[in-house]
C-alpha positions as a Markdown table, in Angstrom:
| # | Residue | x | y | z |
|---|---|---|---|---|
| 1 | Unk | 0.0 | 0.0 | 0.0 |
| 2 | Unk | 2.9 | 2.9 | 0.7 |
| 3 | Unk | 4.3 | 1.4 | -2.5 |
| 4 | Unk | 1.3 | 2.7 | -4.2 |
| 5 | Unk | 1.3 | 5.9 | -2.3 |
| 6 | Unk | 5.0 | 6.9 | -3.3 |
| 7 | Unk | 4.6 | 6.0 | -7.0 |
| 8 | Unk | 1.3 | 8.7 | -6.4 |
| 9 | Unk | 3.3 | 11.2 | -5.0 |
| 10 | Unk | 6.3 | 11.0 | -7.4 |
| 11 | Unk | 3.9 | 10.8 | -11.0 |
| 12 | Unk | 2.9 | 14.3 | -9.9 |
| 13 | Unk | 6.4 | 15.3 | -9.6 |
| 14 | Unk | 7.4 | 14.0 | -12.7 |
| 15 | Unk | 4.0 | 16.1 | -13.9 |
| 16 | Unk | 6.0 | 19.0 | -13.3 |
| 17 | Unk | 8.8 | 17.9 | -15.2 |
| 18 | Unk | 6.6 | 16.7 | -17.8 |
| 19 | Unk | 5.1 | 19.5 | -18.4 |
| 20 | Unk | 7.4 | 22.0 | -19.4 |
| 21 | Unk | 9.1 | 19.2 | -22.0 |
| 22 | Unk | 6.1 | 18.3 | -23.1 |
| 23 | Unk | 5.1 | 21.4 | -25.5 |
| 24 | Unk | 8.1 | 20.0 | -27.6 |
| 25 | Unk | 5.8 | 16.8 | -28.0 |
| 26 | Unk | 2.2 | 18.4 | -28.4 |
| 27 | Unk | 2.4 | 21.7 | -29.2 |
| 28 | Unk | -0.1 | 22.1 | -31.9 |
| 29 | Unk | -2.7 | 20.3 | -29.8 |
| 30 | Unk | -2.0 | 23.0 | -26.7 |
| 31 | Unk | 0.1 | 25.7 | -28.3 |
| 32 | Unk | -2.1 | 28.3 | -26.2 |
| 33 | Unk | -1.3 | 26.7 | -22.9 |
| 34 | Unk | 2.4 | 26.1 | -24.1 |
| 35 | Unk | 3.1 | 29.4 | -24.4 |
| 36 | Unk | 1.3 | 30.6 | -21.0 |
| 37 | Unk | 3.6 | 28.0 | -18.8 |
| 38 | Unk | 6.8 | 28.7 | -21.0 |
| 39 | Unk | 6.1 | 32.0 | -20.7 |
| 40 | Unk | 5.7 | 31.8 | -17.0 |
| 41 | Unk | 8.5 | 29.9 | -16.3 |
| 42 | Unk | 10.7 | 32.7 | -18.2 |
| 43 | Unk | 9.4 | 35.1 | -16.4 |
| 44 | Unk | 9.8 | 33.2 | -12.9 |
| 45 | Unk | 13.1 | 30.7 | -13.3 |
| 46 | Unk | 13.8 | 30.7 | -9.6 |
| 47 | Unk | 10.4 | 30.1 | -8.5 |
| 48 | Unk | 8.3 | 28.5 | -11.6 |
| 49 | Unk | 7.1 | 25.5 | -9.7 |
| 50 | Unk | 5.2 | 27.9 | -7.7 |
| 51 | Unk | 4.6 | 30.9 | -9.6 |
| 52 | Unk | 3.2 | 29.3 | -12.7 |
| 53 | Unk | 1.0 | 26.5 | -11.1 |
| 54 | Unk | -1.9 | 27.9 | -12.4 |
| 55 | Unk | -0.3 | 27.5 | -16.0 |
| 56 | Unk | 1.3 | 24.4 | -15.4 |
| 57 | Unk | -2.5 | 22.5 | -14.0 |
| 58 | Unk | -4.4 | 24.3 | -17.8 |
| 59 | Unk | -1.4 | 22.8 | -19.8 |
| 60 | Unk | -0.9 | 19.2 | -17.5 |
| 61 | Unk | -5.2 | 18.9 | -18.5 |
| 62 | Unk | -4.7 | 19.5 | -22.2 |
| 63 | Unk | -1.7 | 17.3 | -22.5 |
| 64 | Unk | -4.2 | 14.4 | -20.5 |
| 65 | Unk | -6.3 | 14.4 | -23.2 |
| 66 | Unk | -3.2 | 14.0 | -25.9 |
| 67 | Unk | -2.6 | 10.0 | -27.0 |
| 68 | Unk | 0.9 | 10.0 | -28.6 |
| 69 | Unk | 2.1 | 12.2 | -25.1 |
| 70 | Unk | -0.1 | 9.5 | -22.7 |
| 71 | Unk | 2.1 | 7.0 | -25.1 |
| 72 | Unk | 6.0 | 8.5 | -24.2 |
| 73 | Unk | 4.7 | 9.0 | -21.0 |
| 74 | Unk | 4.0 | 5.0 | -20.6 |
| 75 | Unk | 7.1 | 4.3 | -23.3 |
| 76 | Unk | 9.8 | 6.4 | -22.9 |
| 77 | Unk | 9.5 | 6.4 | -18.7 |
| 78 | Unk | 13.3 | 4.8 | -18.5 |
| 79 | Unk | 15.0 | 7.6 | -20.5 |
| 80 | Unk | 12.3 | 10.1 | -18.9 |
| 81 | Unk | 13.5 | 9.0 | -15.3 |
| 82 | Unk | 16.8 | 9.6 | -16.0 |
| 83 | Unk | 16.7 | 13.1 | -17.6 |
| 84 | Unk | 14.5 | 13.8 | -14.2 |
| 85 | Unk | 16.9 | 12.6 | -12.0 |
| 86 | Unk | 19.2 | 14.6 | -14.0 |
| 87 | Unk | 17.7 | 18.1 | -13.2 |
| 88 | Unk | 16.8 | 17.1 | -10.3 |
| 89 | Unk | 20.8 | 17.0 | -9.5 |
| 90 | Unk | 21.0 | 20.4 | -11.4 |
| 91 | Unk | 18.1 | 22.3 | -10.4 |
| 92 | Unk | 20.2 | 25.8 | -11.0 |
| 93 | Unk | 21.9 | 24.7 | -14.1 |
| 94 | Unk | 19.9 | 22.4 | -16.4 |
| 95 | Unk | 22.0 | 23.1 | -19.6 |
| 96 | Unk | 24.0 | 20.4 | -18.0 |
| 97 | Unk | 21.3 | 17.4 | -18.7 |
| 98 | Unk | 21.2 | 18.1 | -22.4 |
| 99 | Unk | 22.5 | 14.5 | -23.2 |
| 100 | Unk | 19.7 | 13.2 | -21.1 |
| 101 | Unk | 16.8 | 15.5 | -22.6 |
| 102 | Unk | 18.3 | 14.5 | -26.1 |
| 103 | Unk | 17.9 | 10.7 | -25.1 |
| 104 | Unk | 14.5 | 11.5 | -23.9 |
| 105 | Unk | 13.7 | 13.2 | -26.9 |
| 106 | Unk | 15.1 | 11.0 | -29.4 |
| 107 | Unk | 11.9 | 8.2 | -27.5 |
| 108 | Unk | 9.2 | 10.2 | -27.5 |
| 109 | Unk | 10.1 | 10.9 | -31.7 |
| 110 | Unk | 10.3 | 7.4 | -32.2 |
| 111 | Unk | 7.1 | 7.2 | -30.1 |
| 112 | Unk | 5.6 | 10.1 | -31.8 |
| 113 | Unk | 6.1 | 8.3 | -35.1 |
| 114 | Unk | 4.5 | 5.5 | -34.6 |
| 115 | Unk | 0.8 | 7.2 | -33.6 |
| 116 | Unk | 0.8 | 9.2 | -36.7 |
């Protein structure tokens, strides 16, 4: 049962995370609420998982309703978990997981691919 309760706790983290690489993977299907939370986070770097939860919750619903992001979230979770772990490490500079995003990336295109 805690099992169940920590995988809870740490999918919404990896919401967070998930949302602001997401827009790479979806954008025409949520460009308006792309731009909001990207803006946002600009605006707030420091403080963006605060600041721009409001953003962040509009662009986590559209992307819900998204199939080929529902598929790299279920797919690409291995090279996902490491690019999180990744920033996670680097909170302040997050230039240096550029390799991991690239991996990441490279999934969710193959992924991406294969619903259209």
């Amino acid at each position: 049962m805690v099992e169940i309760n920590v995988k809870v706790i740490t999918w919404k983290w990896r919401n967070i995370f998930m949302s602001n690489i997401a827009a790479i993977l979806a954008e025409k299907h949520c460009q308006k609420y792309t731009k909001g939370f990207t803006d946002c986070v600009a605006e707030f770097p420091d403080t963006w998982h605060l600041d721009c939860e409001n953003q962040r919750l509009k662009l986590q619903r559209c992307f819900q309703s998204n199939e080929t992001v529902i598929k790299v979230k279920e797919k690409c979770d291995p090279e996902f978990s490491v690019y999180e772990d990744c920033i996670t490490r680097n909170t302040q500079e997050m230039e240096r997981c550029t390799s991991e995003f690239q991996k990441f990336i490279s999934c969710a295109d193959r992924v991406a691919a294969k619903s259209t």
